[in-house]
N, C-alpha and C positions, 0 to 999 in steps of 0.2 A: 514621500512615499517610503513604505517600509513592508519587512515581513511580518503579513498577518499576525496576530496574537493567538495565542492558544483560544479556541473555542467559537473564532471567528469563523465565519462561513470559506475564506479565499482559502484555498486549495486546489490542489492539481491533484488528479487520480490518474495511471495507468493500468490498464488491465493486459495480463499476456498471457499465453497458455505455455507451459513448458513442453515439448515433446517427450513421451515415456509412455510404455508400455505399462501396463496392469501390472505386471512382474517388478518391473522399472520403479515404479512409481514412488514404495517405501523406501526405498534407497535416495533416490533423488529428492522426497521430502525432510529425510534424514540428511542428506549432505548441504541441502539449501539452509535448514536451521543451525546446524554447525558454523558454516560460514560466515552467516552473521552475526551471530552468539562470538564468533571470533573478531569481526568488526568491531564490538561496541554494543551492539543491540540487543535488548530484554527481553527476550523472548519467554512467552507463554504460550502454553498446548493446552488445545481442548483435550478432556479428558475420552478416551475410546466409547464409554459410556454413557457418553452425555449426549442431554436430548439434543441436543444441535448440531448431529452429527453430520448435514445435510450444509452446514456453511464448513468454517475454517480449522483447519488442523493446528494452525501455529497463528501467532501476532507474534512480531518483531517490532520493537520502536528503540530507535534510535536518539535518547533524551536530549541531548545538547543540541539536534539540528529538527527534532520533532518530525524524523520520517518515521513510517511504518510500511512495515512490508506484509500483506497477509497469503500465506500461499492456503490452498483446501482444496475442496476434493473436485473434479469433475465427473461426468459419466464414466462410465467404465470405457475405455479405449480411446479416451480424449486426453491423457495426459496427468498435469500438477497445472492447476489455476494460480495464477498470481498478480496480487494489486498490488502495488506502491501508491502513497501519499504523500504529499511533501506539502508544505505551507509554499503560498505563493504570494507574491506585491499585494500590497491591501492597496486599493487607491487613496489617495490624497483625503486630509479629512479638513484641511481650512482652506480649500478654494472650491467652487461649481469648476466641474471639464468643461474645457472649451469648447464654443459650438461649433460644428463643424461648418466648413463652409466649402463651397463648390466652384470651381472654375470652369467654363465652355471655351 
């Protein structure tokens, strides 16, 4: 067993909301993209313009460990939306999993 390969299905997603005010919000999307831009991570911004103004503000990916972080927008008085994904165990690819069995 090992970690998935890029473009494999096995993945982990988290989703959290950040606490922030409407007011808040610009600032805590600014200092979350800073943050990881200082980690390591590439981060790219949707453009203020752009028809997809309705998902994410930022992608962050992190190349060598292949995490991304996508923070965007929520309703207004809900916060900063935030995923991670990380590649997770691929299963085994030259044996069948064992059958489970049952003890009474």
């Amino acid at each position: 067993m090992g970690i998935a390969d890029e473009g494999e299905a096995y993945e982990l997603s988290s989703a959290i909301r950040l606490k922030a005010t409407d007011d808040q919000r610009p600032e805590v999307v600014r200092a979350l993209r800073e943050k990881l831009a200082g980690e390591g991570f590439k981060v790219t911004s949707n453009e203020p313009d752009s028809a997809d103004q309705s998902t994410w503000e930022f992608e962050a990916v992190h190349e060598p460990d292949r995490y991304t972080v996508r923070a965007g927008k929520a309703k207004l008085g809900q916060g900063v939306g935030v995923i991670v994904t990380l590649p997770c165990q691929a299963p085994p690819t030259t044996a069948a999993s064992p059958a489970p069995t049952a003890t009474l």
